[in-house]
MOPAC internal coordinates of N, CA, C and O (Angstrom, degrees):
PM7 1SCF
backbone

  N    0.0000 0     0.00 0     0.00 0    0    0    0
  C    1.4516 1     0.00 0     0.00 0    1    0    0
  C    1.5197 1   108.98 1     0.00 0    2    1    0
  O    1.2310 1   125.37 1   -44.10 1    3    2    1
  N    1.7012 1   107.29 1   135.90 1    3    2    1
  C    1.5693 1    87.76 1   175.35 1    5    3    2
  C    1.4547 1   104.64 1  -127.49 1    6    5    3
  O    1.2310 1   128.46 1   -25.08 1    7    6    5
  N    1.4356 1   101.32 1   154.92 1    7    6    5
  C    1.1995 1   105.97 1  -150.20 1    9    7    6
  C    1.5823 1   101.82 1   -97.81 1   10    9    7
  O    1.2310 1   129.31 1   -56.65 1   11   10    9
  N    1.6089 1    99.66 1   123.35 1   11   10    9
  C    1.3622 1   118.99 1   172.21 1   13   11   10
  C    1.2952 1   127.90 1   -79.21 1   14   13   11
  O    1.2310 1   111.27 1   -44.04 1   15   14   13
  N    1.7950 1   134.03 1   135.96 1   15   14   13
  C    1.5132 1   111.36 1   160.64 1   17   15   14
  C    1.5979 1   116.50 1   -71.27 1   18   17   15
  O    1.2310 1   122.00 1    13.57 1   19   18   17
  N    1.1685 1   113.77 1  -166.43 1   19   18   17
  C    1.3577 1   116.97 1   171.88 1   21   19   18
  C    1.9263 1   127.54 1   -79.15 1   22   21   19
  O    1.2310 1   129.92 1   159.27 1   23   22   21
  N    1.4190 1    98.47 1   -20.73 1   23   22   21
  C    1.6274 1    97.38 1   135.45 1   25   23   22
  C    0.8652 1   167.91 1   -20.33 1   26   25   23
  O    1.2310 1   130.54 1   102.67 1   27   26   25
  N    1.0034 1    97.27 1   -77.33 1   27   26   25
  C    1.8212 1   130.27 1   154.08 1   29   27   26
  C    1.4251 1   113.51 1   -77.56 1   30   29   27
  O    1.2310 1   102.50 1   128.83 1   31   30   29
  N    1.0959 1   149.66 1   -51.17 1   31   30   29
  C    1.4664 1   140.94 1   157.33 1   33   31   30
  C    1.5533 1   118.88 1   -21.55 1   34   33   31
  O    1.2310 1   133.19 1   125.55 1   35   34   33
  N    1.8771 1    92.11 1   -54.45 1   35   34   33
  C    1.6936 1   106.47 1   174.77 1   37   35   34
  C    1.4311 1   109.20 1   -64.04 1   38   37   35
  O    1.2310 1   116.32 1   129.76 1   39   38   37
  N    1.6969 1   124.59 1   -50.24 1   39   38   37
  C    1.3170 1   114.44 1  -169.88 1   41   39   38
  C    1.5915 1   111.78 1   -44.13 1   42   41   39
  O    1.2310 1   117.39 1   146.09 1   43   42   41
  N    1.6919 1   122.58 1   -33.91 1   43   42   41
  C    1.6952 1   135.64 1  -169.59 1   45   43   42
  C    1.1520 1   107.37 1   -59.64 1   46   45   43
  O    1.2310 1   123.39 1   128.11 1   47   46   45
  N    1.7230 1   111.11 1   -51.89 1   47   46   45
  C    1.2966 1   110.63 1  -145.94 1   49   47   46
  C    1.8516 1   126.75 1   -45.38 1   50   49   47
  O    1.2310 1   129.47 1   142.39 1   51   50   49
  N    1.3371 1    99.34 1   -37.61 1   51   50   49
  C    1.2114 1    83.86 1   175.19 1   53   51   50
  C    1.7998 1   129.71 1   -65.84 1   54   53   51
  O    1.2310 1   133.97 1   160.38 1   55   54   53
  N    1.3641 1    90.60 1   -19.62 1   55   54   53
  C    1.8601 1    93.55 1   178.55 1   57   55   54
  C    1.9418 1    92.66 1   -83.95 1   58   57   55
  O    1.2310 1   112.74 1   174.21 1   59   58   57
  N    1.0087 1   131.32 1    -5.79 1   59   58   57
  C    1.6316 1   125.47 1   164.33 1   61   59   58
  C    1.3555 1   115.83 1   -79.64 1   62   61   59
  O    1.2310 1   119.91 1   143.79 1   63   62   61
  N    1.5723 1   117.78 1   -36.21 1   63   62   61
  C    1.3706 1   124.78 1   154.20 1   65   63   62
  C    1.4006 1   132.92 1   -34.88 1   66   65   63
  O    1.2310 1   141.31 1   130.86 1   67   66   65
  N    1.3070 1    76.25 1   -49.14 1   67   66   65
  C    2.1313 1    95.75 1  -155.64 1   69   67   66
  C    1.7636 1    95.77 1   -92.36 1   70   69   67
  O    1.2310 1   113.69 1  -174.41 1   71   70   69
  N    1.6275 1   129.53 1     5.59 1   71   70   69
  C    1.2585 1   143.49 1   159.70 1   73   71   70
  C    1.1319 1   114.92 1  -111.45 1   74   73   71
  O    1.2310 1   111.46 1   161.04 1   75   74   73
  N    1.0202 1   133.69 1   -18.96 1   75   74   73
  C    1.7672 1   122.02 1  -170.27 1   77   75   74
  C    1.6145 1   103.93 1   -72.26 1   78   77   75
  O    1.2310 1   143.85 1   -19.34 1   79   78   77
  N    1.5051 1    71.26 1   160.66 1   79   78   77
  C    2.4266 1    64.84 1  -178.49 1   81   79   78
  C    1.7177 1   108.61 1   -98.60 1   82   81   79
  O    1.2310 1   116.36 1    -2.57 1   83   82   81
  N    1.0064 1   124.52 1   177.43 1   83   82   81
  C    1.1063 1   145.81 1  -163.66 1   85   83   82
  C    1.7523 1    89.35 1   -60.93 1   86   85   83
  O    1.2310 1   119.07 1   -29.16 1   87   86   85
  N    1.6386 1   119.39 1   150.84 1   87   86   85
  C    1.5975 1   107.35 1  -176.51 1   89   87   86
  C    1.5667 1   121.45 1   102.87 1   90   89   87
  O    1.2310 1   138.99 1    15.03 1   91   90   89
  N    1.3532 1    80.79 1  -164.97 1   91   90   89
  C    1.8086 1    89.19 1  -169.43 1   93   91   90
  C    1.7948 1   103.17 1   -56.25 1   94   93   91
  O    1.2310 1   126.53 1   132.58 1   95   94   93
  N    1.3219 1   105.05 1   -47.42 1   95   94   93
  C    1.4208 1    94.81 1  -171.19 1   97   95   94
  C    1.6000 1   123.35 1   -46.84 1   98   97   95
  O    1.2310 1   132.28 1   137.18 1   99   98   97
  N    1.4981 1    93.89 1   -42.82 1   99   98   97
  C    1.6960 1   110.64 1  -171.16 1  101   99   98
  C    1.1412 1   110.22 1   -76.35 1  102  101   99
  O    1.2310 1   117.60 1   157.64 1  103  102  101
  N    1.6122 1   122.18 1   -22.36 1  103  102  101
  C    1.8568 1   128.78 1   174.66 1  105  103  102
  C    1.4928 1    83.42 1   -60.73 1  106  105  103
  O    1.2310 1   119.54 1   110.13 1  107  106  105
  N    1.0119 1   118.49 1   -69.87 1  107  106  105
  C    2.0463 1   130.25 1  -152.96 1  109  107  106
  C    1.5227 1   101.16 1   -54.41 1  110  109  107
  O    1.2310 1   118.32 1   125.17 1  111  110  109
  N    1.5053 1   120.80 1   -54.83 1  111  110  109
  C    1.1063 1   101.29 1  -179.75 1  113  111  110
  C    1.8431 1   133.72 1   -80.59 1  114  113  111
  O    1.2310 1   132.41 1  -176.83 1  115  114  113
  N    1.1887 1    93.63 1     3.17 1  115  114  113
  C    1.8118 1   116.44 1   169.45 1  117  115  114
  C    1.2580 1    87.94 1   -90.21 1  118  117  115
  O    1.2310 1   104.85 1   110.29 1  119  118  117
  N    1.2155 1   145.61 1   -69.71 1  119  118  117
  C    2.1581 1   130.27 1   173.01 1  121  119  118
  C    0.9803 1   116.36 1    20.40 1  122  121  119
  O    1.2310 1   140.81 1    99.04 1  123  122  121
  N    1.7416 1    77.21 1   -80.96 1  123  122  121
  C    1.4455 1   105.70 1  -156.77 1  125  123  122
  C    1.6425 1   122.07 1   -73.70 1  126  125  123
  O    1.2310 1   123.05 1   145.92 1  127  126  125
  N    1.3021 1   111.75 1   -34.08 1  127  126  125
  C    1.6665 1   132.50 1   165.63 1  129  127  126
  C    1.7068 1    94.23 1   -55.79 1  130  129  127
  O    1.2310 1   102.99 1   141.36 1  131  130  129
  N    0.9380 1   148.83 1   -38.64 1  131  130  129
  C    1.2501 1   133.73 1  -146.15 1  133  131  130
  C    2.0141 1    89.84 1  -115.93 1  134  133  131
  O    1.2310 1   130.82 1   129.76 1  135  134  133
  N    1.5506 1    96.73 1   -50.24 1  135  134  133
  C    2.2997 1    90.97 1   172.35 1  137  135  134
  C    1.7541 1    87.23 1   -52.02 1  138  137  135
  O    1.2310 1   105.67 1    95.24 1  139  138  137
  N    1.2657 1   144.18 1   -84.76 1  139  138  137
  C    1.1113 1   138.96 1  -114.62 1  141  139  138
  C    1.6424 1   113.19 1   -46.47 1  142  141  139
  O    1.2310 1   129.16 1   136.40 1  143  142  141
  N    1.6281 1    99.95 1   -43.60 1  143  142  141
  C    1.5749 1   133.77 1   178.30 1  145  143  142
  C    1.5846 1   111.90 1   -39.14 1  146  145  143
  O    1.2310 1   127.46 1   162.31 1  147  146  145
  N    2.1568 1   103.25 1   -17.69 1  147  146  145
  C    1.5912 1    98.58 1  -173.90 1  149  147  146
  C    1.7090 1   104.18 1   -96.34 1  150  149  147
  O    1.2310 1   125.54 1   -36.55 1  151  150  149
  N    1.5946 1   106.97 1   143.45 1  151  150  149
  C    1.6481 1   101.83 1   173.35 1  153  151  150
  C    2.2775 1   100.02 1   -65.92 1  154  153  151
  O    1.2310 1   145.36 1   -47.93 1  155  154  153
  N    1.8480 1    68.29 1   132.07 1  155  154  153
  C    1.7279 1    86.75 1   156.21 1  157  155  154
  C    1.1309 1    98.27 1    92.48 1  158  157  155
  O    1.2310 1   109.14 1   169.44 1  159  158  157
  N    2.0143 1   137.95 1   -10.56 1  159  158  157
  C    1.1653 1   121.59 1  -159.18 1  161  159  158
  C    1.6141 1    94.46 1   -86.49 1  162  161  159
  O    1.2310 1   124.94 1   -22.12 1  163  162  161
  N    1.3599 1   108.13 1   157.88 1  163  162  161
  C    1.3262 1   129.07 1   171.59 1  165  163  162
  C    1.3983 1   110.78 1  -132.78 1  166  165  163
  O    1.2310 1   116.15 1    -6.63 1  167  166  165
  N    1.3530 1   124.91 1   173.37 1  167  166  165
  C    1.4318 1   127.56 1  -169.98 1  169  167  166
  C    1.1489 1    96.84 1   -86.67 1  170  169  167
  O    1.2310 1   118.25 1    -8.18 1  171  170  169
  N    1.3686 1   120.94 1   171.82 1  171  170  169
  C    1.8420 1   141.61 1   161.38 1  173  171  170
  C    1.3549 1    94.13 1   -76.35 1  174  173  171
  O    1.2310 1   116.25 1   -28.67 1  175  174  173
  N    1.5497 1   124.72 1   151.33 1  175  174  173
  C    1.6050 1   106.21 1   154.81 1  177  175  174
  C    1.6874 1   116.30 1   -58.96 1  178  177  175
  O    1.2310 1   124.33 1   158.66 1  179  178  177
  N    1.3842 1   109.30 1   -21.34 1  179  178  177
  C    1.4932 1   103.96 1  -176.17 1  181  179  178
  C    1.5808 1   110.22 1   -60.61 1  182  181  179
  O    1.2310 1   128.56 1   153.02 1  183  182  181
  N    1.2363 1   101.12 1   -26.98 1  183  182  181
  C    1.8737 1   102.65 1  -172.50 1  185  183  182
  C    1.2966 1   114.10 1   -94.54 1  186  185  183
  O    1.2310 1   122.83 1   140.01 1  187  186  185
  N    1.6394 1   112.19 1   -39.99 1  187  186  185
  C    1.4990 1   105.22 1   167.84 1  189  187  186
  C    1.3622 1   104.69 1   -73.99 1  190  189  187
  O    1.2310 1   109.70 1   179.65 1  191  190  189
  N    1.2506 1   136.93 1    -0.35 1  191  190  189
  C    1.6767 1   121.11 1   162.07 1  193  191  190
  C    1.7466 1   109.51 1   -75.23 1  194  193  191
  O    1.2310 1   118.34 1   147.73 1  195  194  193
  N    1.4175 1   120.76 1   -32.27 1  195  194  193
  C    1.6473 1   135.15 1   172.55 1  197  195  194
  C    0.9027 1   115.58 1   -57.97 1  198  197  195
  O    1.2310 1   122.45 1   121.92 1  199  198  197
  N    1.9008 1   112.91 1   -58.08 1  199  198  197
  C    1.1652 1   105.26 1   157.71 1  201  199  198
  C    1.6543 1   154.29 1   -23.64 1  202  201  199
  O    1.2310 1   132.23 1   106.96 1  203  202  201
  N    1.7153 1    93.99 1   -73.04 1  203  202  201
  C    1.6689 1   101.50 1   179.82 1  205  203  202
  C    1.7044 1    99.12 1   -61.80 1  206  205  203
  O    1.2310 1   115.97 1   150.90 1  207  206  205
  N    1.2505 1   125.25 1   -29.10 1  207  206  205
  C    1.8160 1   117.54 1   179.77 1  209  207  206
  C    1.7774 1   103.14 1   -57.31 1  210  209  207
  O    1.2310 1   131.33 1   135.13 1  211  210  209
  N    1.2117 1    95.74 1   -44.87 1  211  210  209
  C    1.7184 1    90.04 1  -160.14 1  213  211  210
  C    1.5180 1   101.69 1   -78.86 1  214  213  211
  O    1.2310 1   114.89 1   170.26 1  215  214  213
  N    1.5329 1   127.29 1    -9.74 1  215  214  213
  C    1.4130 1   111.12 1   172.28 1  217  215  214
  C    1.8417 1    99.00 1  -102.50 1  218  217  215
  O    1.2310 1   123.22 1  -179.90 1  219  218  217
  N    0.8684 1   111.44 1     0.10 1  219  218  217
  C    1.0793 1   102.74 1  -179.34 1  221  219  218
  C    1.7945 1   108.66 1   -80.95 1  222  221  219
  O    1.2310 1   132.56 1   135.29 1  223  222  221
  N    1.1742 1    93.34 1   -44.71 1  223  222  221
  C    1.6014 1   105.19 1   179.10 1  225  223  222
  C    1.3015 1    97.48 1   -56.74 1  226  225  223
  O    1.2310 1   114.45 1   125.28 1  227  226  225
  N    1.7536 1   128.12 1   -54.72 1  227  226  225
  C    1.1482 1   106.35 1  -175.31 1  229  227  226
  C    1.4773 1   139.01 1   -54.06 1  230  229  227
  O    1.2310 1   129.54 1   172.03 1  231  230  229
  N    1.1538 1    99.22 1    -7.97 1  231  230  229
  C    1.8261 1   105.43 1   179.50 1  233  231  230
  C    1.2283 1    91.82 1  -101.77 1  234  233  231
  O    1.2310 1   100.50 1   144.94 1  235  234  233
  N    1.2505 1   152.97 1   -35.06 1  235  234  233
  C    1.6306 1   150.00 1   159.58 1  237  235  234
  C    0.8879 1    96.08 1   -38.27 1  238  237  235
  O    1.2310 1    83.72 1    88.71 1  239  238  237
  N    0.8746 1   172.01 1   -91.29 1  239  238  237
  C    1.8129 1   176.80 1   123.11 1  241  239  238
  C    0.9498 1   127.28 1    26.39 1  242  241  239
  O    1.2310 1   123.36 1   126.78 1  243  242  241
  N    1.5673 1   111.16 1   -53.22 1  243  242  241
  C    1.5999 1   114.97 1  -179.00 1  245  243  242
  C    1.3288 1   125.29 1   -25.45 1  246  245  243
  O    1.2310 1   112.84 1   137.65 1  247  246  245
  N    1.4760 1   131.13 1   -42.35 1  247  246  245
  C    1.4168 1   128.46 1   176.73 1  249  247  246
  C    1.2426 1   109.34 1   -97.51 1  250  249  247
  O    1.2310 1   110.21 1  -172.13 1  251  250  249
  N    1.3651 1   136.00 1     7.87 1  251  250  249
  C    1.6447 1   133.24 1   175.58 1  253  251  250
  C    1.5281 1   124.53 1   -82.44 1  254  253  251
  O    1.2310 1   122.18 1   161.88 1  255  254  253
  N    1.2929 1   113.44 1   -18.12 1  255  254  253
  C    1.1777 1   110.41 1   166.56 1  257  255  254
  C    1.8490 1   103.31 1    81.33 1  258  257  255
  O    1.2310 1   115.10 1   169.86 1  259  258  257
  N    1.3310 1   126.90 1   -10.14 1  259  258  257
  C    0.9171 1   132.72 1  -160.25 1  261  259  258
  C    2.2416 1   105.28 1   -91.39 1  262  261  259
  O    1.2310 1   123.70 1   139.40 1  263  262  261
  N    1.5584 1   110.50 1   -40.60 1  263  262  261
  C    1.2915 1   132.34 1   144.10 1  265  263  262
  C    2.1536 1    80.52 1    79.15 1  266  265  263
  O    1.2310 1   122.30 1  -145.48 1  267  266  265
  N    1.0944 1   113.21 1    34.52 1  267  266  265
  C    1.0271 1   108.87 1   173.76 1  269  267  266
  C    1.9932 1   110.74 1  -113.53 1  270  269  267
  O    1.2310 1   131.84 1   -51.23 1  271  270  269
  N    1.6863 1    94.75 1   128.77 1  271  270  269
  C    1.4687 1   100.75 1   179.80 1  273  271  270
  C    1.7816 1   105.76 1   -98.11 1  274  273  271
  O    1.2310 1   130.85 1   -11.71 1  275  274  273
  N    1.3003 1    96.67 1   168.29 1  275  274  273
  C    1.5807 1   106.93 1  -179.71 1  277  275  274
  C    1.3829 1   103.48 1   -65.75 1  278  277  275
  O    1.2310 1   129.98 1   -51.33 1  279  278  277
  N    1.2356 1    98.36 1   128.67 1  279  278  277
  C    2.0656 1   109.65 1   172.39 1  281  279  278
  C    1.8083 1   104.73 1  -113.09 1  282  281  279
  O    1.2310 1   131.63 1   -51.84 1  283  282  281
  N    1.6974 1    95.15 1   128.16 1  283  282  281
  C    1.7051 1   102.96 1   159.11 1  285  283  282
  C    1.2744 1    96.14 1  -120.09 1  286  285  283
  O    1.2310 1   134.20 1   -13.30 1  287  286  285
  N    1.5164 1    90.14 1   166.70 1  287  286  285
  C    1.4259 1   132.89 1   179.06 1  289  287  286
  C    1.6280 1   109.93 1  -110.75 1  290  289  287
  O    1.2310 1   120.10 1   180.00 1  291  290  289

């Protein structure tokens, strides 16, 4: 895993968007696209921990053809 700032997490998000599947994942990552938009907001560690998973997965993936992101419950 490599470790991203919150920068770079943000630069992804929309390609984490435009992969997440239908669900919790895709509620969470619409959240966060829509908190980011507020001055001063920052992540929870719970979300910047969701975060770096779900871009991380996205480069895990990128060549699989499979276009599936990590889903919680």
């Amino acid at each position: 895993m490599t470790e991203r700032n919150l920068e770079q997490l943000l630069f992804h998000w929309r390609a984490v968007i435009g992969k997440a599947p239908a669900g919790w994942a895709r509620g969470f990552a619409l959240s966060i696209q829509k908190a980011r938009s507020r001055p001063g907001w920052q992540p929870t560690p719970k979300q910047l921990g969701l975060m770096h998973q779900m871009v991380d997965e996205l480069f895990t993936h990128a060549g699989d053809g499979d276009g599936e992101v990590i889903e919680r419950g």
